[in-house]
C-alpha positions in Angstrom: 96.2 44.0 151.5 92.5 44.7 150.5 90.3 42.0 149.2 89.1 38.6 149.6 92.1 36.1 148.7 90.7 33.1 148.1 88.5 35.8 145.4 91.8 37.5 144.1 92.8 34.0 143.6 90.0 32.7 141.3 90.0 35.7 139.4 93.4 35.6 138.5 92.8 31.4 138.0 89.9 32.6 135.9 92.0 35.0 133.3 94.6 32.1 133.3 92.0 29.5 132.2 91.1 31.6 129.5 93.9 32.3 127.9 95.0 28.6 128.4 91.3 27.7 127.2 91.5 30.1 124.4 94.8 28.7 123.0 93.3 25.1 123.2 90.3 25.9 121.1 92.8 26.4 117.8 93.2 22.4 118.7 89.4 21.4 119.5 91.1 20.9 123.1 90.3 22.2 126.5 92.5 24.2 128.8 92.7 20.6 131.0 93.9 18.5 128.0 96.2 20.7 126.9 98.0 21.0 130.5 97.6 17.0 130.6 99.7 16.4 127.3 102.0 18.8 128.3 102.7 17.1 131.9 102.6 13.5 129.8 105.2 15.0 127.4 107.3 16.5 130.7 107.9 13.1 131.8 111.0 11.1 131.2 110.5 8.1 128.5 111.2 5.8 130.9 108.6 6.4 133.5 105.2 5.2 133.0 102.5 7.3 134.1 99.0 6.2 135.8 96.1 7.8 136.4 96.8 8.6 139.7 99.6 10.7 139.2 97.4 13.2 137.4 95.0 13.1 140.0 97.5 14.3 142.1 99.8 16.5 139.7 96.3 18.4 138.4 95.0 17.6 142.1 91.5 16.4 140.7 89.3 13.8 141.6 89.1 10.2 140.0 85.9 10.3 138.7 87.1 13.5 137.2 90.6 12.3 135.7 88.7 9.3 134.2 86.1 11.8 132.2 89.1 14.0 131.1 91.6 11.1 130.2 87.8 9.2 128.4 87.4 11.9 126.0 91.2 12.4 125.3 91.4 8.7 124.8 88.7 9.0 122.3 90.4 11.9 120.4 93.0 9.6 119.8 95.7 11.8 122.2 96.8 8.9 124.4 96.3 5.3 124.7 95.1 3.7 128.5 96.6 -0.1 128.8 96.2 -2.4 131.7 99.7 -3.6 133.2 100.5 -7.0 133.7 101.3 -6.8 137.2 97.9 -5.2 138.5 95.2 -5.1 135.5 93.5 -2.0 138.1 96.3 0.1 136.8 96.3 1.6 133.5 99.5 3.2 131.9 98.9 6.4 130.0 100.8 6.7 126.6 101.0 10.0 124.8 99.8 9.4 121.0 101.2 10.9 117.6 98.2 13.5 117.7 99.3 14.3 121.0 103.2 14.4 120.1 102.5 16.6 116.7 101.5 19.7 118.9 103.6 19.4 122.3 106.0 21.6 120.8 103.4 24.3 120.1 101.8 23.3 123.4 105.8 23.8 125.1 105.9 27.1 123.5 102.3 28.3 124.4 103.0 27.1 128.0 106.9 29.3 128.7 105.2 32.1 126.8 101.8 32.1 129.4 104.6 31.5 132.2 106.3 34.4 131.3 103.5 36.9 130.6 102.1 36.0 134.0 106.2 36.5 135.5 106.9 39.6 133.7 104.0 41.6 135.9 106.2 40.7 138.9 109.4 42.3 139.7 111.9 39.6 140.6 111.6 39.5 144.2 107.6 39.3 143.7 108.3 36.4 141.8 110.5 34.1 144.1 108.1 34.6 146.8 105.1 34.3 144.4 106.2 30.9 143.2 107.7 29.9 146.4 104.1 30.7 147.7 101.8 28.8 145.0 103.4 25.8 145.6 103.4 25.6 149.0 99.8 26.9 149.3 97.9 23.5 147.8 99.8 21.3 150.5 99.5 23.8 153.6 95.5 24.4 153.0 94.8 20.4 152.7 97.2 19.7 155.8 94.9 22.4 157.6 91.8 21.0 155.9 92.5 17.9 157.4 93.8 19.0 160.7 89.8 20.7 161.4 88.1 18.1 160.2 90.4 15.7 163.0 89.1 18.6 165.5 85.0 18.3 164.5 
């Protein structure tokens, strides 16, 4: 296999952030928000969902989940509310403006999924989804693991 990975990697990234990015525009969104209301949506009513678990579904940083969930706050997409039990953590609630476009959002998102699949023959794609999710965990684990050797 010619090429840099970690290169083929962001350039493929790239055209998908686009075309997510593009689609987001038509709602004043980004690419980010747009992914964020449709993990808030994925999750069962009776969950609540913090900040942290986007930081670790979208694996960004905190300082970067707070600017992203600031502005949706602002745009009137969710709502941020301190819980009784520990006023440090905020429960995220998905808004009407939010709600009114998940299922456009749902649609946007299986029909990008399935663009992306249909350039893979089947086998490809086991393996190629098999190996994107495995990927993040392994290089942080081997991140880690150098840093322990330094």
């Amino acid at each position: 296999m010619s090429g840099n990975i970690a290169h083929l990697i962001k350039v493929a990234s790239n055209e998908i952030s686009r075309s997510v990015n593009d689609f987001a525009s038509t709602y004043d969104l980004t690419g980010t928000q747009v992914q964020i209301i449709d993990f808030l949506t994925s999750v069962p009513n009776n969950e609540d969902v913090f900040q942290k678990d986007i930081e670790a579904e979208f694996n960004i940083r905190r300082s970067t989940a707070t600017n992203i969930l600031k502005i949706m706050e602002k745009k009137e997409l969710i709502k941020r509310e301190a819980v009784e039990s520990d006023s440090r953590l905020k429960k995220i609630t998905v808004l009407e403006k939010a709600l009114k476009i998940q299922t456009n959002i749902d649609d946007f998102m299986k029909q990008n999924d399935q663009r992306i699949l249909s350039s893979l023959g089947a086998f490809e794609r086991r393996g190629f989804m098999h190996a994107l999710q495995k990927l993040p965990e392994k290089l942080q684990n081997t991140e880690q693991s150098e840093v322990k050797k330094q």
